[in-house]
C-alpha positions as CSV (number, residue, x, y, z in Angstrom):
1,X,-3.6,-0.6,3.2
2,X,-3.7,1.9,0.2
3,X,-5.4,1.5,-2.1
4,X,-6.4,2.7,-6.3
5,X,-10.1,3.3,-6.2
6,X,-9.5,3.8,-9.9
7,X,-8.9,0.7,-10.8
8,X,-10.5,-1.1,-8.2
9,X,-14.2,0.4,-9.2
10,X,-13.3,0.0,-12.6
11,X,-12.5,-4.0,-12.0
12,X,-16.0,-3.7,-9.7
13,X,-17.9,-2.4,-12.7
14,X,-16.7,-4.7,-15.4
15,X,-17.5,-7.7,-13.2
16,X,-20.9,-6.6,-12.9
17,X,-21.7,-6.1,-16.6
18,X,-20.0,-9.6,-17.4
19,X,-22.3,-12.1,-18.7
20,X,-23.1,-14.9,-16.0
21,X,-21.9,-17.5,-19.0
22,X,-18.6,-15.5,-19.6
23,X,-15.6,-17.1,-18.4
24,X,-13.6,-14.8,-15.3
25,X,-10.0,-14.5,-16.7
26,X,-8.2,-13.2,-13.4
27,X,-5.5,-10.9,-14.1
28,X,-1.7,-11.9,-12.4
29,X,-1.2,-9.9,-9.5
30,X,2.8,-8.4,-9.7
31,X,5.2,-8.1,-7.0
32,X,8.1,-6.8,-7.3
33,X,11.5,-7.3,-5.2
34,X,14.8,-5.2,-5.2
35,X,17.9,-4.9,-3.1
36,X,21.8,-4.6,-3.2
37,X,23.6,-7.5,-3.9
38,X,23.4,-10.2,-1.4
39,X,20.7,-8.2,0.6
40,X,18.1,-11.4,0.8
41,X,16.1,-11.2,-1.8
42,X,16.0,-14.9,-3.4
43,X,15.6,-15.5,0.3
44,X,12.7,-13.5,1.3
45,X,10.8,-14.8,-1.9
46,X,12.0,-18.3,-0.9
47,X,11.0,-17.5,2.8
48,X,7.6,-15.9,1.6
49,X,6.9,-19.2,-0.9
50,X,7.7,-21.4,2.4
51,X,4.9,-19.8,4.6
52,X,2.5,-19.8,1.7
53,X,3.2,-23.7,1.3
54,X,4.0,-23.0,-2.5
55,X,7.2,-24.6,-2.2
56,X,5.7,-28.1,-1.7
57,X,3.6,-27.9,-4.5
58,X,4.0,-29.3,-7.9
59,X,4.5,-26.4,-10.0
60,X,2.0,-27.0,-12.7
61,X,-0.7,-26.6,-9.4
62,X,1.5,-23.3,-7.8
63,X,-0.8,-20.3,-7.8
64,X,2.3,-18.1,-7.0
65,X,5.7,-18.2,-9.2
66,X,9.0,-16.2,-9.1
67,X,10.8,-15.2,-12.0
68,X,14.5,-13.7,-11.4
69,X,16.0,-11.3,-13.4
70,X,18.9,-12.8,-13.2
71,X,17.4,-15.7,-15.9
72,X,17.3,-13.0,-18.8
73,X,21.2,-11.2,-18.9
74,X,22.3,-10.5,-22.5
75,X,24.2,-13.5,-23.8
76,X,28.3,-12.3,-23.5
77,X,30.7,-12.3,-26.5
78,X,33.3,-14.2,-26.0
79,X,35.6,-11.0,-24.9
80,X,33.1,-10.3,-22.5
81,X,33.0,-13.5,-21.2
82,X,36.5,-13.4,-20.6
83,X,36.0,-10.3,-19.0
84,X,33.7,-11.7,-16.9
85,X,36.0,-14.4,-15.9
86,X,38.5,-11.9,-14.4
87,X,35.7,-9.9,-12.7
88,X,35.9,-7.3,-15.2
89,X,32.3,-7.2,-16.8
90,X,29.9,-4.8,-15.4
91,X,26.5,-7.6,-14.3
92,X,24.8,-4.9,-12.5
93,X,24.5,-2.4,-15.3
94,X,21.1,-1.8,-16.8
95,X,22.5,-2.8,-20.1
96,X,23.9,-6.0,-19.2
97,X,20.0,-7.0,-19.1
98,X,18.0,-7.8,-21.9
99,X,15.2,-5.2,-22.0
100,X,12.9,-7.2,-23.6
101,X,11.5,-9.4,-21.0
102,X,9.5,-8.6,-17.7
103,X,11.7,-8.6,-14.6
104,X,10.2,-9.7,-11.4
105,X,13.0,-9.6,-8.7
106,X,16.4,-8.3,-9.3
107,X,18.9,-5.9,-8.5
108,X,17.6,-3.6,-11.3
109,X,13.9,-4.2,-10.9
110,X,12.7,-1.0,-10.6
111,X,14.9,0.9,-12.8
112,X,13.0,1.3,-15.5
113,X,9.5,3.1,-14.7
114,X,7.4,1.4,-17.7
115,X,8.2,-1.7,-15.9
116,X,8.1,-0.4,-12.2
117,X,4.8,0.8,-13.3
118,X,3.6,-3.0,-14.1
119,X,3.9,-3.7,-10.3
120,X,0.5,-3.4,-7.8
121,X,3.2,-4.4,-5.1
122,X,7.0,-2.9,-4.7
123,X,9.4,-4.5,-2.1
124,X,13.1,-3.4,-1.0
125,X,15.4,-5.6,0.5
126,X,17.3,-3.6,2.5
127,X,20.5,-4.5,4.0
128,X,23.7,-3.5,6.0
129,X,25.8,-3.1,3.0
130,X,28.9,-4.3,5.2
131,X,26.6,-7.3,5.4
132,X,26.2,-7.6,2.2
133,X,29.7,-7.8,0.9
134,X,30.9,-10.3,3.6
135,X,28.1,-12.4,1.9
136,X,29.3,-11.2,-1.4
137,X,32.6,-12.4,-0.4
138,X,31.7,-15.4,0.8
139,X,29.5,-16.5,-2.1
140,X,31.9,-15.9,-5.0
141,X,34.7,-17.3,-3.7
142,X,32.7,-20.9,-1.9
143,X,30.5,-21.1,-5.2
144,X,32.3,-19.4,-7.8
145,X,36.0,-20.1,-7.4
146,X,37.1,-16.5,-7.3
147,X,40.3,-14.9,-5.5
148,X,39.3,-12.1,-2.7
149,X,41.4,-9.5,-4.8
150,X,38.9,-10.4,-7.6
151,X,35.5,-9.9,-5.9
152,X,36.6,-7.1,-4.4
153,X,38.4,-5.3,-7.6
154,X,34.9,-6.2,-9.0
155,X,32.8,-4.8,-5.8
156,X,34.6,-1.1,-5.6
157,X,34.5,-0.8,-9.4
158,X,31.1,-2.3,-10.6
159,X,29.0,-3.4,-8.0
160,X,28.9,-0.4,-5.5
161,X,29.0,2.3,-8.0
162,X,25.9,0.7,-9.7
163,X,24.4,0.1,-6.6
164,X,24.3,3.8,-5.5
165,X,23.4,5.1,-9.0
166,X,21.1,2.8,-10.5
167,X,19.3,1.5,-7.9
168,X,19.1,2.8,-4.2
169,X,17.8,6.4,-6.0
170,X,14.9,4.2,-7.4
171,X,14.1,2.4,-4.1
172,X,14.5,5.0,-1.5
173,X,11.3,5.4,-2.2
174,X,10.0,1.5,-2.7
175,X,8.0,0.3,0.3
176,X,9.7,-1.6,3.5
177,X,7.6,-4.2,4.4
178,X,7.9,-7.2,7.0
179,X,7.6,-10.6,5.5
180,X,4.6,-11.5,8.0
181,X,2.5,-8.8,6.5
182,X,3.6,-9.5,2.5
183,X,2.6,-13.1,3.2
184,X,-0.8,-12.6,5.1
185,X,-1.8,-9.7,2.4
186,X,-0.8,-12.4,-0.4
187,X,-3.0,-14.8,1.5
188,X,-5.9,-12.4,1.8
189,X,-6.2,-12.3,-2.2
190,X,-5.3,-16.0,-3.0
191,X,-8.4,-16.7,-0.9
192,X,-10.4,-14.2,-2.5
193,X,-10.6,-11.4,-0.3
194,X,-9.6,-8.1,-0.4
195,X,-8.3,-8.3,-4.9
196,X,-8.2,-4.7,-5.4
197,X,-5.3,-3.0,-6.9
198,X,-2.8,-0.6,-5.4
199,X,0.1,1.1,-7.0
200,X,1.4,2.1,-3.8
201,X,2.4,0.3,-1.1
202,X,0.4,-1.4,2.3
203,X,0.9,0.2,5.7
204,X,4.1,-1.0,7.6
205,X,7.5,0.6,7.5
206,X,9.3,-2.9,8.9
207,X,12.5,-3.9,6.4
208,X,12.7,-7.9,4.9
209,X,16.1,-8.5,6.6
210,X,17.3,-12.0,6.0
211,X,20.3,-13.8,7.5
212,X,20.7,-16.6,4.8
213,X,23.1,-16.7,2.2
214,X,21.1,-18.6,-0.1
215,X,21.3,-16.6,-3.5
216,X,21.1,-18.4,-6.7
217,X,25.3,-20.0,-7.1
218,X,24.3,-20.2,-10.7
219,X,24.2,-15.9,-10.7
220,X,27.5,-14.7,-13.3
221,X,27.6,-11.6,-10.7
């Protein structure tokens, strides 16, 4: 496991000169989670919150949370929702997001690197990209009523172009981690172990590879 020594002494040192009296305000440890579209990644943080037993928690107890980025797209005008209706809008854009809010998993996570920077943990769903689009397929036109011509129009003129611009640059260099070791590593600091930072990533080279189709239906892309 890597690890900053930076900000791990300086976390040491300001423990040791806090008061006995003073309360301990324990700073949110970040994980971020990217991929293509329909590579997994709602289902390895589902997966992930399942083997943690998070997901049978009530939420107001949870000590882990996800946050999609899919919950903060700009709100469309009506021509662009229209657009959007014909599979004409560009969703996987960097300006179709609203840059104002903290992203925690998304197709766009790490574009930015003031917010990749936030992250002590950096995860990449990678894919078959043939994979992905049968899934793609699949999705839009079970969940969202779409024609085939549509998705794919959309897929070819939007979606992979995006893809291979905005974000597989970004995350060729993202660690590939296997699920088993995410969890276990999540584990070790929930319990208090090992709570120092790293802005790397820990040692494993194994890719999050997910079979389920479970992505959120209620995603406009």
């Amino acid at each position: 496991m890597t690890l900053n020594k930076n900000m791990a002494g300086d976390s040491e040192t300001h423990l040791r000169d806090r008061p006995e009296n003073a309360e301990i305000i324990r700073q949110p440890f970040l994980i971020g989670v990217s991929g293509g579209t329909a590579s997994g990644k709602s289902s390895v943080c589902e997966k992930i919150m399942e083997m943690l037993g998070q997901n049978k928690i009530d939420h107001h107890q949870r000590q882990v949370a996800i946050l999609s980025q899919d919950s903060f797209y700009k709100v469309l005008t009506p021509d662009q929702k229209a657009k959007a209706q014909k599979g004409q809008y560009n969703f996987d854009h960097p300006d179709a997001f609203d840059k104002t809010f903290l992203f925690i998993f998304g197709i766009l996570m790490f574009y930015s690197q003031d917010i990749r920077e936030l992250f002590q943990m950096k995860l990449f769903v990678d894919t078959d990209p043939d994979t992905r689009l049968s899934r793609r397929v699949l999705r839009d036109i079970s969940q969202r009523g779409r024609e085939l011509e549509q998705v794919l129009a959309q897929y070819i003129t939007f979606v992979k172009p995006a893809f291979e611009e905005f974000c597989l640059p970004v995350n060729k260099k993202i660690c590939r981690l296997a699920i088993n070791l995410i969890v276990q590593h999540i584990q070790d600091i929930l319990n208090g172990g090992p709570n120092k930072r790293h802005n790397g990533c820990m040692n494993g080279h194994s890719t999050p590879r997910q079979r389920r189709t479970s992505e959120s239906s209620s995603r406009p892309h």
